[in-house]
N, C-alpha and C positions, 0 to 999 in steps of 0.2 A: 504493500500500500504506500501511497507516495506521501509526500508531507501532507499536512493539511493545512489549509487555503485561508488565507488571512478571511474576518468577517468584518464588516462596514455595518455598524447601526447607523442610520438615521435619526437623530432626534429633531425629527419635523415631521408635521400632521400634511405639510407641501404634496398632492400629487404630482405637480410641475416637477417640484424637487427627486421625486422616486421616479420621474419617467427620463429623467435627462439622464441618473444612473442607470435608469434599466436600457437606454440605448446605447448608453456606453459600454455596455457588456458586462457591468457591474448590478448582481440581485442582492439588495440589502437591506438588511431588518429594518423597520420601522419603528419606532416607540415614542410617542409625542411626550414630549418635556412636562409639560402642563404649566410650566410659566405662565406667568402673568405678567407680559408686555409690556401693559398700562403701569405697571409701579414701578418702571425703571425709566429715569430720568440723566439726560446728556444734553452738554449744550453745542456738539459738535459731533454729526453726522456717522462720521466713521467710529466716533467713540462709542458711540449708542448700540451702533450695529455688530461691532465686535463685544459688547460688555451681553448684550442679550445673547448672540451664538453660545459665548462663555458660559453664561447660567444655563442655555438649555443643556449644553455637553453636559454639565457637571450632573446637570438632577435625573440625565440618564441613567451616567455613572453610577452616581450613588445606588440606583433602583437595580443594574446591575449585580450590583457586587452583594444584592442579597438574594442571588440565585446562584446555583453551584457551577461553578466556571466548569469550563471546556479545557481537560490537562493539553498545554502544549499547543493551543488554537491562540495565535495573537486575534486579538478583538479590538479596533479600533471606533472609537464614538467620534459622527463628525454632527457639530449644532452649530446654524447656518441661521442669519437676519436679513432681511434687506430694507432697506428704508430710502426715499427718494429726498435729495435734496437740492430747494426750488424755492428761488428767490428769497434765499435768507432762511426757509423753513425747512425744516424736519418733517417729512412726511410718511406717514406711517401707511394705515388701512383706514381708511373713509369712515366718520362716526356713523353716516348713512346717505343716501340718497340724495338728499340735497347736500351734503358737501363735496361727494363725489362728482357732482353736475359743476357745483362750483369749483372747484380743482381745473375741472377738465377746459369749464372758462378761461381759467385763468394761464393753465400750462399750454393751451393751445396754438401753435406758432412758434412756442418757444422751446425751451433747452431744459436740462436739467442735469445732474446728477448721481446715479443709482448707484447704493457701496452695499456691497453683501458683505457679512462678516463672515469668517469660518474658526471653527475653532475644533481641533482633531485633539481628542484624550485615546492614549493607549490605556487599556482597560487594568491590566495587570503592575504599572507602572505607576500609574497617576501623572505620567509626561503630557504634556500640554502644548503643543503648538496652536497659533494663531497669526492670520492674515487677513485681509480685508481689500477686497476689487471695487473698483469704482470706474463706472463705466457712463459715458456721456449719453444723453438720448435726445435726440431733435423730436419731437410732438409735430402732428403733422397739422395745418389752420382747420380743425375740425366745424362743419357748419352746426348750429345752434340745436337741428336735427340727429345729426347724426349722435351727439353728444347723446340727448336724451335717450336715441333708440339702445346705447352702448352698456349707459346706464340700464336702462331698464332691463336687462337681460343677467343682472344683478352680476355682473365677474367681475367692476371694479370693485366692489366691495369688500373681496376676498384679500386683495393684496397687496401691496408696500405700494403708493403712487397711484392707486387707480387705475394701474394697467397692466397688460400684459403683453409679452413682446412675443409670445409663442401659442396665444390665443384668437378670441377675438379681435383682440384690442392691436395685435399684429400692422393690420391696415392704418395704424393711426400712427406709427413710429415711421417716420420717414429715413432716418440712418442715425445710427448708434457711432461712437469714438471710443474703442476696447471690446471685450470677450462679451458677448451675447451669450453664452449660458449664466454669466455675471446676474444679467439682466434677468434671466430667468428664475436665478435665486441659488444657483449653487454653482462655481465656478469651475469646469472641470482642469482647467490646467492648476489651478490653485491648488486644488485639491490631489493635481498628480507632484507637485512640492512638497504638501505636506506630509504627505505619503513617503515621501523620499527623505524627509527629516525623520524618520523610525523605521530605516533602512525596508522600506517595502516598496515594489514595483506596483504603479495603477496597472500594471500587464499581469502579476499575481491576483486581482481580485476579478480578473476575466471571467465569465463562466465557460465552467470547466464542458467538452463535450462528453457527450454518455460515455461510459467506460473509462474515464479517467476518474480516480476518486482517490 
């Protein structure tokens, strides 16, 4: 039997985030943090979004380490934020409907910001890397129509800015400046670094084909 295969949790409820791993050939446990967002407070952009990845990884962790480890399986936790920053603001997930519209008023034609934070804990260790991408996104001059209809189909509500770059909301991003899986909410080259700071290869977490195991 051959070694066994590094394991990648997720601590994010993100399906964006679990399908950009599942096409990267990477299938990885899921287990949502259960943080609470709202009570972490920064008054700059990439701090905020690395300091929340940081508590989701840990409270994985923690949830972890009261189940009986896998002898000899490195486990590594990656906890992942993104937050958009626009015109001086911090912008998170839309309180609702009408601020989502207003957002969209307001970012429409213009520029912004997106920093995803990552933060990778090996399991066995408690070693902790952390990075943070930021990636530019032009907003495309969306009519007063289309806004609403975008809204109404309720997906900016779900995520960092009110949009999405691999959804719907796609047609509304005229060109991005950096990594577009950034955008999506988990950065795969990032994540093949951090990876490589706890001597692992993103090509070890490949899925394996039938018969190898």
């Amino acid at each position: 039997m051959g070694q066994q295969q590094p394991l990648l949790v997720l601590a994010s409820a993100s399906p964006a985030r679990r399908a950009l791993l599942t096409a990267a050939g990477i299938d990885a446990d899921v287990i949502v943090s259960g943080v609470d967002e709202s009570a972490v407070d920064a008054t700059a952009p990439d701090t905020l979004c690395a300091m929340l990845a940081r508590l989701k990884a840990h409270a994985v962790v923690k949830r972890l380490r009261q189940r009986p480890a896998e002898p000899g399986r490195q486990v590594l936790v990656l906890g992942c934020d993104s937050v958009l920053a626009f015109d001086g603001q911090i912008l998170g997930k839309p309180e609702d409907t009408g601020d989502a519209v207003k957002r969209w008023q307001a970012m429409r034609g213009q520029s912004g910001v997106l920093h995803t934070g990552h933060c990778l804990i090996d399991l066995a260790t408690g070693e902790a890397r952390e990075r943070v991408g930021s990636t530019t996104v032009h907003f495309a001059d969306l009519t007063d129509d289309e806004i609403e209809a975008y809204v109404a189909t309720g997906e900016p509500l779900w995520v960092a800015g009110a949009f999405t770059i691999d959804g719907l909301g796609g047609p509304f991003v005229e060109g991005i400046e950096g990594d577009h899986t950034n955008v999506v909410g988990l950065s795969l080259p990032l994540l093949r670094h951090l990876l490589n700071d706890f001597g692992c290869s993103i090509t070890d977490l490949w899925r394996r084909r039938g018969g190898d195991s």
